[in-house]
PDB file of N, CA, C and O in Angstrom:
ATOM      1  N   UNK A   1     -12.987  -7.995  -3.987  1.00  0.00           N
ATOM      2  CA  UNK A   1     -12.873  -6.673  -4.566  1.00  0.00           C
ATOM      3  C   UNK A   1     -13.987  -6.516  -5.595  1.00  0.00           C
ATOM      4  O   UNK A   1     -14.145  -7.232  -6.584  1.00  0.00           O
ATOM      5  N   UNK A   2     -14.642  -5.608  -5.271  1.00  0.00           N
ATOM      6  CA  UNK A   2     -15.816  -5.228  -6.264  1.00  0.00           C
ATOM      7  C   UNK A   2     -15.743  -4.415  -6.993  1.00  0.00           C
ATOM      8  O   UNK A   2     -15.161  -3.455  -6.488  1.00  0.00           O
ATOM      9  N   UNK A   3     -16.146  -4.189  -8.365  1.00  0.00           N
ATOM     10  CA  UNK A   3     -16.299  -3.263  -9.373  1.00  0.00           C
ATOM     11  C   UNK A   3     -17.093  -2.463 -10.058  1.00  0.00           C
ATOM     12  O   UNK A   3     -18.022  -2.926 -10.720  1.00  0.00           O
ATOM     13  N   UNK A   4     -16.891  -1.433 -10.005  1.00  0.00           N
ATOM     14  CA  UNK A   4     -17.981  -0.535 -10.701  1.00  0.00           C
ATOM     15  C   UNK A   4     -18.128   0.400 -11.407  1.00  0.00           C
ATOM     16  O   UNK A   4     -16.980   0.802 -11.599  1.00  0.00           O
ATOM     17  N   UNK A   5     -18.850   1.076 -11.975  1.00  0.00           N
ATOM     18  CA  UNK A   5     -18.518   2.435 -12.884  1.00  0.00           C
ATOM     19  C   UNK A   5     -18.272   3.708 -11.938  1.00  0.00           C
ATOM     20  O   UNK A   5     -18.342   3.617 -10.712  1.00  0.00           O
ATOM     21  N   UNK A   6     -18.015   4.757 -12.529  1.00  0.00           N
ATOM     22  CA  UNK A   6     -17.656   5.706 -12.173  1.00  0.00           C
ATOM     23  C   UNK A   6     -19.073   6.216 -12.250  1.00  0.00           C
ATOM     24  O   UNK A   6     -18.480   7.271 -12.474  1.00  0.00           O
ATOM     25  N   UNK A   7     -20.002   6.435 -12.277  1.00  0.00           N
ATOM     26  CA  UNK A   7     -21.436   6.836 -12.811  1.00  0.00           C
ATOM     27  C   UNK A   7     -22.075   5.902 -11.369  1.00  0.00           C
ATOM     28  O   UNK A   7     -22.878   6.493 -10.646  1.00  0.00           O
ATOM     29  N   UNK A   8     -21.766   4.787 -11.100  1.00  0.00           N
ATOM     30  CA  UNK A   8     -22.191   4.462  -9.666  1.00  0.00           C
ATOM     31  C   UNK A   8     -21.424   4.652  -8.925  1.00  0.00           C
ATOM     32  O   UNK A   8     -21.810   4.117  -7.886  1.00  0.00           O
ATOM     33  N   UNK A   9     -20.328   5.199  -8.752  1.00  0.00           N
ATOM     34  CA  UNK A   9     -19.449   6.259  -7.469  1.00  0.00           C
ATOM     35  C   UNK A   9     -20.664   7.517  -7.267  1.00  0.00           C
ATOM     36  O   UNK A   9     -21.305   7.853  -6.271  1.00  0.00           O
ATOM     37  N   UNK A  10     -20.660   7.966  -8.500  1.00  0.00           N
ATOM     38  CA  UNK A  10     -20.921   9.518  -8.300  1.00  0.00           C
ATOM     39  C   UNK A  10     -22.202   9.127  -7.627  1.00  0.00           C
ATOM     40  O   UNK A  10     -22.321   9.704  -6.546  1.00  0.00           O
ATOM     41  N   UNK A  11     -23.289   8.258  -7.950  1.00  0.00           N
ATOM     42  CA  UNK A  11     -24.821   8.137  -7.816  1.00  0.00           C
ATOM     43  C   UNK A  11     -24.875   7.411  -6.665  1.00  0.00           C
ATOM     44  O   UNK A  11     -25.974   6.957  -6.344  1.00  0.00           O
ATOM     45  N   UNK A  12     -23.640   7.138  -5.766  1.00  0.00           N
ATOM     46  CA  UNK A  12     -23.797   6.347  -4.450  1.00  0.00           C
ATOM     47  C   UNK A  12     -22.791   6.881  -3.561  1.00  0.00           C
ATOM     48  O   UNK A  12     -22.805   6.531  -2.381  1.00  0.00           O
ATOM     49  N   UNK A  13     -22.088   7.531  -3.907  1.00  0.00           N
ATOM     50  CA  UNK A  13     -21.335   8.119  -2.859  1.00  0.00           C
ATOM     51  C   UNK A  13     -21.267   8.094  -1.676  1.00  0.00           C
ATOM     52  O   UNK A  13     -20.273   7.846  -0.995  1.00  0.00           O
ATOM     53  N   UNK A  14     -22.772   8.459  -1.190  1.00  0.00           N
ATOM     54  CA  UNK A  14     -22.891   8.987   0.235  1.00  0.00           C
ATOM     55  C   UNK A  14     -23.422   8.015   0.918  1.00  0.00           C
ATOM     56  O   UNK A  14     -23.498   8.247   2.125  1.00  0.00           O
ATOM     57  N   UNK A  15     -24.052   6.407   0.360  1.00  0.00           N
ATOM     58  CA  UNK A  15     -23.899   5.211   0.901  1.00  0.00           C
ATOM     59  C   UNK A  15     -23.230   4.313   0.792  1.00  0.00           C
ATOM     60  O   UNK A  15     -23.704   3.268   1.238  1.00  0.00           O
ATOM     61  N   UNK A  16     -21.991   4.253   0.238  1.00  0.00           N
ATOM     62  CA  UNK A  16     -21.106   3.620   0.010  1.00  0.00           C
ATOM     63  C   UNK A  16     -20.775   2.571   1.435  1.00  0.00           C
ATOM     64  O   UNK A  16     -20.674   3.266   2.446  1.00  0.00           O
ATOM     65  N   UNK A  17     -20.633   1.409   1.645  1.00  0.00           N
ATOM     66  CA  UNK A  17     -20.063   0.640   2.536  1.00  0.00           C
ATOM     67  C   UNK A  17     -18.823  -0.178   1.803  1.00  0.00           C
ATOM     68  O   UNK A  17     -18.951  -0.964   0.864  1.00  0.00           O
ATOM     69  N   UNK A  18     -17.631   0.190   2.444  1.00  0.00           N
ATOM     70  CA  UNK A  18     -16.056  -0.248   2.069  1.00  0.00           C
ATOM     71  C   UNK A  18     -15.903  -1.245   2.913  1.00  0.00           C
ATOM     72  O   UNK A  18     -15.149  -1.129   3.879  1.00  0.00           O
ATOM     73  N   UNK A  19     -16.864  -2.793   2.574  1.00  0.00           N
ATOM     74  CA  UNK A  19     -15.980  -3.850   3.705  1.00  0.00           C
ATOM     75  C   UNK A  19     -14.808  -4.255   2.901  1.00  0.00           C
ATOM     76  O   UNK A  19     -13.990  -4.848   3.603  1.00  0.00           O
ATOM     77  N   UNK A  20     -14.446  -4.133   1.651  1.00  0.00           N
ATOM     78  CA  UNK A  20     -12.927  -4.527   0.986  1.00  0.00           C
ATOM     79  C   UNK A  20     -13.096  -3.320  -0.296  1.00  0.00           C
ATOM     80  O   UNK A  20     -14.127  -2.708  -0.576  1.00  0.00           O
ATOM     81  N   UNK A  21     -11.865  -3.210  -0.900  1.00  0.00           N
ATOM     82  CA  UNK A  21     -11.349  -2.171  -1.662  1.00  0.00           C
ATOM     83  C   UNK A  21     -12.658  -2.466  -2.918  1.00  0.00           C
ATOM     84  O   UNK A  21     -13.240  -3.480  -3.303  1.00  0.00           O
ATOM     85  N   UNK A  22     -12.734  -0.926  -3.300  1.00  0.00           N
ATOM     86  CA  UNK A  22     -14.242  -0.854  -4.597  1.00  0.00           C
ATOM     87  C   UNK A  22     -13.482  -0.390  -5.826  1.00  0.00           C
ATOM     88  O   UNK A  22     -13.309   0.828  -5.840  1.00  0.00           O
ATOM     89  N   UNK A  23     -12.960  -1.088  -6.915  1.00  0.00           N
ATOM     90  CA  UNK A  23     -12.126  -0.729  -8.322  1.00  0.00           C
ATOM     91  C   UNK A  23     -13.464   0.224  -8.966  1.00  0.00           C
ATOM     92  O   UNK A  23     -14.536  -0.358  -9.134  1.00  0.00           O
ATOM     93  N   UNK A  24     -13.360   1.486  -9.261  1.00  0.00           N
ATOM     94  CA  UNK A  24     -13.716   2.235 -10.033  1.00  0.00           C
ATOM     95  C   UNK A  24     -13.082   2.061 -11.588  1.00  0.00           C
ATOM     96  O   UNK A  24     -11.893   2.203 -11.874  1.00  0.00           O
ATOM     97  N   UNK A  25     -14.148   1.726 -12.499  1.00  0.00           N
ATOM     98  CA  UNK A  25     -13.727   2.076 -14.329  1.00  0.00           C
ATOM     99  C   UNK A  25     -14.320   3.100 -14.778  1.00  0.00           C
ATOM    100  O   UNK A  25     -15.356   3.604 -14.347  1.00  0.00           O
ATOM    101  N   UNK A  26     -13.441   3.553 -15.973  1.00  0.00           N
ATOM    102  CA  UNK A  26     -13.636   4.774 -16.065  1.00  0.00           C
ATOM    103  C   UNK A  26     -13.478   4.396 -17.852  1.00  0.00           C
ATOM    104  O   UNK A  26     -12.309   4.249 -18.207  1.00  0.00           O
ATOM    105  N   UNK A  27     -14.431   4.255 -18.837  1.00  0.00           N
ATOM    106  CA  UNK A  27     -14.309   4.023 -20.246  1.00  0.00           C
ATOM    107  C   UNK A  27     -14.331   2.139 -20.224  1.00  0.00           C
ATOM    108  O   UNK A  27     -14.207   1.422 -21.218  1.00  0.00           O
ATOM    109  N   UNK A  28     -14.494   1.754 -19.018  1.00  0.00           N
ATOM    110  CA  UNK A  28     -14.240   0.375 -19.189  1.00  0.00           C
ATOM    111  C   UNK A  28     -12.825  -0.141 -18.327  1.00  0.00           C
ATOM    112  O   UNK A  28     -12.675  -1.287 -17.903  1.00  0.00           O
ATOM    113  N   UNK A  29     -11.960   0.838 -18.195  1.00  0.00           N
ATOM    114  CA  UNK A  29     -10.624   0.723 -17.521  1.00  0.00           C
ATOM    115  C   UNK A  29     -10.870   0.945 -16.313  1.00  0.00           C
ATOM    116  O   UNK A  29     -11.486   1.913 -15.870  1.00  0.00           O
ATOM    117  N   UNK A  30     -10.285  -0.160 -15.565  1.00  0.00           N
ATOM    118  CA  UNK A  30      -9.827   0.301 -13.913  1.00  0.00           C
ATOM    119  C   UNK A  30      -9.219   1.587 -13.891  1.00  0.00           C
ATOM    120  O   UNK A  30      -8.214   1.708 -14.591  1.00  0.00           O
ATOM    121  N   UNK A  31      -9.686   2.776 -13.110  1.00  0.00           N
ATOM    122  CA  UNK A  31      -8.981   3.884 -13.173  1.00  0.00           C
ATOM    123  C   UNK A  31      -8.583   4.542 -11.580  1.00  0.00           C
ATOM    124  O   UNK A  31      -7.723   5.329 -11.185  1.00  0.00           O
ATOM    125  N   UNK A  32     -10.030   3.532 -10.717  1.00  0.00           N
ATOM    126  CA  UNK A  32      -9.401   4.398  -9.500  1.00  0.00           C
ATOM    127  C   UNK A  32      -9.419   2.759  -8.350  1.00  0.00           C
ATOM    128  O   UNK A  32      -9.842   1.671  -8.741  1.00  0.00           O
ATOM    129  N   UNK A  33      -8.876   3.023  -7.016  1.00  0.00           N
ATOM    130  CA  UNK A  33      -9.392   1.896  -6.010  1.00  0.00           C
ATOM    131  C   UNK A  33      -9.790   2.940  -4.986  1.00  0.00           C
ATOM    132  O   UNK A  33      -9.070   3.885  -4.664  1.00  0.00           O
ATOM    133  N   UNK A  34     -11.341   2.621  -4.363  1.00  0.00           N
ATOM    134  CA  UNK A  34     -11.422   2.886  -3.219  1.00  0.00           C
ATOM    135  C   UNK A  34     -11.491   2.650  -2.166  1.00  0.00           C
ATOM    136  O   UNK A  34     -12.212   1.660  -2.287  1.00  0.00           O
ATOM    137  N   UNK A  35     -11.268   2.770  -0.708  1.00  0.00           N
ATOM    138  CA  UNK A  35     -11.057   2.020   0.080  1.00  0.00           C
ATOM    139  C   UNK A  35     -11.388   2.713   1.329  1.00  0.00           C
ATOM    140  O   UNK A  35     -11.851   3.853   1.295  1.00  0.00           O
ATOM    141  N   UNK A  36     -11.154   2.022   2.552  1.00  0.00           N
ATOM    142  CA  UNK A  36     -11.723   2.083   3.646  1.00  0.00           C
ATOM    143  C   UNK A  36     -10.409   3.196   4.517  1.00  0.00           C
ATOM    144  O   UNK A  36      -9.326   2.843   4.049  1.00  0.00           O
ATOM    145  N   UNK A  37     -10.225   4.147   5.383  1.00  0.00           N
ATOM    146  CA  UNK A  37      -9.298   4.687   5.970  1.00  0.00           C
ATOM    147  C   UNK A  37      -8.700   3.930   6.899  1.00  0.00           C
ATOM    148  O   UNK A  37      -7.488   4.149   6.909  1.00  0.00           O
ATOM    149  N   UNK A  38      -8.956   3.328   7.492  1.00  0.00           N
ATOM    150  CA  UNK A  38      -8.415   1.900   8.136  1.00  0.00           C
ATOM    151  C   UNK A  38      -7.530   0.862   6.865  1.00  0.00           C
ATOM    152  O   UNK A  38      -6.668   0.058   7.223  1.00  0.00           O
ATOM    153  N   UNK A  39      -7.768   0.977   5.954  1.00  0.00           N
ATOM    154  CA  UNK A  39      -7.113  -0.212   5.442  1.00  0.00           C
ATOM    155  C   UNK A  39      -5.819   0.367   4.359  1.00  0.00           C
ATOM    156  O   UNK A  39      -4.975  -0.215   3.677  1.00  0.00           O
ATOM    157  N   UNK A  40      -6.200   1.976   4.632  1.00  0.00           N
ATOM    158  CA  UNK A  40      -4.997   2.877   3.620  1.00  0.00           C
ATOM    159  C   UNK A  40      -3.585   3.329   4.992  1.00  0.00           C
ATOM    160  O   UNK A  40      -2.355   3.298   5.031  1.00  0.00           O
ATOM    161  N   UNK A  41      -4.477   3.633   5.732  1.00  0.00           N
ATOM    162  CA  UNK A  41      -3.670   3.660   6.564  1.00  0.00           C
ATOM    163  C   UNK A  41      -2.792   2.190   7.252  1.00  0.00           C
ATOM    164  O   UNK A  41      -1.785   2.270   7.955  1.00  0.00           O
ATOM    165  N   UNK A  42      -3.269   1.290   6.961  1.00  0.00           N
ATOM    166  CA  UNK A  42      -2.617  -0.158   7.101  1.00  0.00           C
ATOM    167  C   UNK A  42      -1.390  -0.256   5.897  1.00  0.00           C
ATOM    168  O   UNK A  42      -0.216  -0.578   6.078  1.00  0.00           O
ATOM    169  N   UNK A  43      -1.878   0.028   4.953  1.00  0.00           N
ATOM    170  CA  UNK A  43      -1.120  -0.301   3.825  1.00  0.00           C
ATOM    171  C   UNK A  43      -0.076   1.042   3.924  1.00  0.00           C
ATOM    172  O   UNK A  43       1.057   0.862   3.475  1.00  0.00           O
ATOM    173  N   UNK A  44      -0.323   2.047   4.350  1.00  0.00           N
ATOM    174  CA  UNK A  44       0.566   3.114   4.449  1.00  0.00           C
ATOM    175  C   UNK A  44       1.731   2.321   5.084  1.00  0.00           C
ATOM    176  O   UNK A  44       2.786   2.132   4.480  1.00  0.00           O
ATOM    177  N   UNK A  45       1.475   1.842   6.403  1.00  0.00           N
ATOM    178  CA  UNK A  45       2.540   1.288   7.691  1.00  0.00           C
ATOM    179  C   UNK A  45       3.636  -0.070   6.873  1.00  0.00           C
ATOM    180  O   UNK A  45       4.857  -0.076   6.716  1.00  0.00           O
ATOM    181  N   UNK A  46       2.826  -0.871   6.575  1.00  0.00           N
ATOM    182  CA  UNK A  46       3.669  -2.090   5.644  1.00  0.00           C
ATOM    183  C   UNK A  46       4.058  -1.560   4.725  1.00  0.00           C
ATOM    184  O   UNK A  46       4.692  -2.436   4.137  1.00  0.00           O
ATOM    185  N   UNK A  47       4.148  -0.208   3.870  1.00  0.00           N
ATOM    186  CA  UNK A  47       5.054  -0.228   3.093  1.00  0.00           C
ATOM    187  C   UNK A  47       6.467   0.597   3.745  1.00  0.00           C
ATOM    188  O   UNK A  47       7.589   0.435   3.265  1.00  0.00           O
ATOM    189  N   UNK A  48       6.176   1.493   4.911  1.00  0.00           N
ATOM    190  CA  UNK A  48       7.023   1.713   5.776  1.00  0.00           C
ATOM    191  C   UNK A  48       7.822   0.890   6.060  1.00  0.00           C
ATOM    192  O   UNK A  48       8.993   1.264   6.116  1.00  0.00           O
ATOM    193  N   UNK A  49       7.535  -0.393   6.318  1.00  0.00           N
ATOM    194  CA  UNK A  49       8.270  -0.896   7.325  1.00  0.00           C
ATOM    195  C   UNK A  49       9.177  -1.742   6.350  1.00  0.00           C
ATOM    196  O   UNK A  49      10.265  -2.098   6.802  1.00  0.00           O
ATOM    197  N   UNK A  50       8.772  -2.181   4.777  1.00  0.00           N
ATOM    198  CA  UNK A  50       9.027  -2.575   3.460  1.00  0.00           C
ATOM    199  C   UNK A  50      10.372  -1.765   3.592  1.00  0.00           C
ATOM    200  O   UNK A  50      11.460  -2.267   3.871  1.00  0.00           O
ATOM    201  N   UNK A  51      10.127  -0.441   3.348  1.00  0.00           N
ATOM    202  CA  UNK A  51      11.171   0.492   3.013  1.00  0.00           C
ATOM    203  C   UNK A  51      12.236   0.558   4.265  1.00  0.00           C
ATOM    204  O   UNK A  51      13.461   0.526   4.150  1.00  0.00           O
ATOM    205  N   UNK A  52      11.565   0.646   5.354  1.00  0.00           N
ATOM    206  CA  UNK A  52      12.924   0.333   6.513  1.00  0.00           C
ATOM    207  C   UNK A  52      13.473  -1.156   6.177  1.00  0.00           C
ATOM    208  O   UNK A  52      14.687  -0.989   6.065  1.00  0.00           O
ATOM    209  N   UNK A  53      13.344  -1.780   6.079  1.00  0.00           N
ATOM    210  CA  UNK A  53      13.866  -3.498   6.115  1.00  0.00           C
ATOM    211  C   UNK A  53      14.822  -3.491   4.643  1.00  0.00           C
ATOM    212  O   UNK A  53      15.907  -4.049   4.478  1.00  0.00           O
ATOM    213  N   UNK A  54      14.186  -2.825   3.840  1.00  0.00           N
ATOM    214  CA  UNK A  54      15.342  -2.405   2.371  1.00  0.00           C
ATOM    215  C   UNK A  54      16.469  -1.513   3.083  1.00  0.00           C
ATOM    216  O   UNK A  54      17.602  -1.990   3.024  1.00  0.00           O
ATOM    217  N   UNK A  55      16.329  -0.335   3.721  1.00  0.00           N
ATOM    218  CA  UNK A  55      17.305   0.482   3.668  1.00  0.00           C
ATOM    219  C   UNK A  55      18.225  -0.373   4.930  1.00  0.00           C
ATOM    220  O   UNK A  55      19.378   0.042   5.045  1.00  0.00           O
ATOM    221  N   UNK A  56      17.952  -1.151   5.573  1.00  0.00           N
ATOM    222  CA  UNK A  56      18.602  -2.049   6.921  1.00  0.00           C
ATOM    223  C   UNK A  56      19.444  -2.844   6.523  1.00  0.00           C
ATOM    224  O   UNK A  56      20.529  -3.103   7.044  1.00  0.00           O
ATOM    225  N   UNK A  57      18.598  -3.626   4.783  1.00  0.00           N
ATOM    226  CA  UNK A  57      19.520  -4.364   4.421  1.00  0.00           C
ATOM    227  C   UNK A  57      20.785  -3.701   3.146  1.00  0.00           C
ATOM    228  O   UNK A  57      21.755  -4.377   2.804  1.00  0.00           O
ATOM    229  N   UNK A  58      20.605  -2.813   2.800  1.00  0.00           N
ATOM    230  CA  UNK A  58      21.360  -1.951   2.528  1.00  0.00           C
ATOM    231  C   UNK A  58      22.657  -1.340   2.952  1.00  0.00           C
ATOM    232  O   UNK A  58      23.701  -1.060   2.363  1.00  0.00           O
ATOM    233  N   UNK A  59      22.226  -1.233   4.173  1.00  0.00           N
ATOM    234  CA  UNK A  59      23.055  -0.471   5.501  1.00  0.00           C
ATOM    235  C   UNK A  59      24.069  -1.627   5.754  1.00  0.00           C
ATOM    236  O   UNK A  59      25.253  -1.409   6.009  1.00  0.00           O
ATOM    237  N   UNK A  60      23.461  -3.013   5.656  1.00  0.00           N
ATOM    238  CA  UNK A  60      24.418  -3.960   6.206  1.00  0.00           C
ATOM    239  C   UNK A  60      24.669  -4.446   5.063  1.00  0.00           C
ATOM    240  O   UNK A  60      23.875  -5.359   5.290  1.00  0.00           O
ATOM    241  N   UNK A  61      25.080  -4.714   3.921  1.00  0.00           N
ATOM    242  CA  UNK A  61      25.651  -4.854   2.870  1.00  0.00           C
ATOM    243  C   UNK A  61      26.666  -3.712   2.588  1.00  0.00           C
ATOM    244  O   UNK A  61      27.704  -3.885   1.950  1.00  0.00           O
ATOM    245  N   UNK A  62      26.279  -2.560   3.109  1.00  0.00           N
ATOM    246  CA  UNK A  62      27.631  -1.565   2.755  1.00  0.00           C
ATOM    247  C   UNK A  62      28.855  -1.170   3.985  1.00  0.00           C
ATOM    248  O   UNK A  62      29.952  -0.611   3.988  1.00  0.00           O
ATOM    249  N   UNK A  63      28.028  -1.764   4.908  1.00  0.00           N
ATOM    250  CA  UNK A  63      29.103  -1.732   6.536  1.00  0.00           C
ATOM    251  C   UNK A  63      29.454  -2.730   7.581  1.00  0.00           C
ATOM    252  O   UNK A  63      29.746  -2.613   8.771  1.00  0.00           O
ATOM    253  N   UNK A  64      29.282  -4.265   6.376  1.00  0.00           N
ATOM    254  CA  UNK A  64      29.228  -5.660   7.400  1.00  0.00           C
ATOM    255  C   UNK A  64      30.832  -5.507   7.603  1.00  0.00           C
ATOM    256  O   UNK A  64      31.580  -5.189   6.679  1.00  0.00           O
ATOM    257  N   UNK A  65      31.155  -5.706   8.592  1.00  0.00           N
ATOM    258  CA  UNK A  65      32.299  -6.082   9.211  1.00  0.00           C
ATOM    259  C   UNK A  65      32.670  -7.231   9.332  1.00  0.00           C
ATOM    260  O   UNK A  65      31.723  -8.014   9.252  1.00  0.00           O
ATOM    261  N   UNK A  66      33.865  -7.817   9.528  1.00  0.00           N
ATOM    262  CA  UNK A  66      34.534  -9.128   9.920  1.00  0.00           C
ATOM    263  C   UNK A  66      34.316  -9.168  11.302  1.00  0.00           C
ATOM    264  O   UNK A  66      34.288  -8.225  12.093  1.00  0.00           O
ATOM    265  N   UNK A  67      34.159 -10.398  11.511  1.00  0.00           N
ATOM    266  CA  UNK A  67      34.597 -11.250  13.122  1.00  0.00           C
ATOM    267  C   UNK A  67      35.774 -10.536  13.854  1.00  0.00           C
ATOM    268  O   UNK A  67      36.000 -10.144  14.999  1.00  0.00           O
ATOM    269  N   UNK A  68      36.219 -10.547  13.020  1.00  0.00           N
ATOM    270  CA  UNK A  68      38.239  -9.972  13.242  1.00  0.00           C
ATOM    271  C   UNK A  68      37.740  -8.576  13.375  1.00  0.00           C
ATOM    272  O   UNK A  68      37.785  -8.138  14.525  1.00  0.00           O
ATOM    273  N   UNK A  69      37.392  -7.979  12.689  1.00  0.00           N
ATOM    274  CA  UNK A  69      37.406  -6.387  12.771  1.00  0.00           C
ATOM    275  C   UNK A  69      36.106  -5.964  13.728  1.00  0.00           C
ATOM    276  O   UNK A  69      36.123  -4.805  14.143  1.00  0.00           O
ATOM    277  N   UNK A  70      35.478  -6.437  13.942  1.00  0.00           N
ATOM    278  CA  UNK A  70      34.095  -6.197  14.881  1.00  0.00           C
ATOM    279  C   UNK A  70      35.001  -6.003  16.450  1.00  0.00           C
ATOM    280  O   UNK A  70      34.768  -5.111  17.266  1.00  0.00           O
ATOM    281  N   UNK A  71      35.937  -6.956  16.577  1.00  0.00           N
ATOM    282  CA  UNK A  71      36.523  -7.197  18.072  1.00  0.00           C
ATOM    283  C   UNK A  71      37.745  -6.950  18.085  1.00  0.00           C
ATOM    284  O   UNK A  71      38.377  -7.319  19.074  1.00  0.00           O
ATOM    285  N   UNK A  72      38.622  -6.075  16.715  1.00  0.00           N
ATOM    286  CA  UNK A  72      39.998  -5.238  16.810  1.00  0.00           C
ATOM    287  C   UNK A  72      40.085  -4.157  18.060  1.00  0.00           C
ATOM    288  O   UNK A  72      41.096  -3.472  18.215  1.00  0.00           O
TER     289      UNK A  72
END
C-alpha cells in the first residue's frame, strides 16, 4: 500500500496505475484509500457474504430446534 499527498492525486490523476490500494493524506492524515474497481467490487462481495453468514448464524441461534422436535 502506497502513500501519498493529496497534491499528487490531483497532479497525477489521469496516470495513476492501482496495482494495490493508494492511501491519500490530507494535512499529513490518511484521509482517503484509492483503489482499483476490481478490488472494490471484491471487497463489496466478502462483506456480503460476512453479513449473510452473521444473519445465518443468527437465524439459527433464534430457531435451533431439538432432535425430538425436528422429527415430532
Amino acid at each position: 500500500m502506497r502513500t501519498e499527498t493529496i497534491t499528487y492525486l490531483k497532479e497525477n490523476a489521469n496516470n495513476l496505475t492501482l496495482d494495490n490500494e493508494l492511501v491519500i493524506t490530507k494535512n499529513g492524515k490518511a484521509a482517503f484509500v484509492i483503489q482499483s474497481i476490481e478490488d472494490y467490487e471484491e471487497l463489496k462481495e466478502s462483506i456480503a457474504l460476512l453479513k449473510l453468514l452473521k444473519l445465518s448464524e443468527k437465524s439459527l441461534e433464534s430457531s435451533a430446534l431439538t432432535i425430538n422436535e425436528a422429527f415430532e
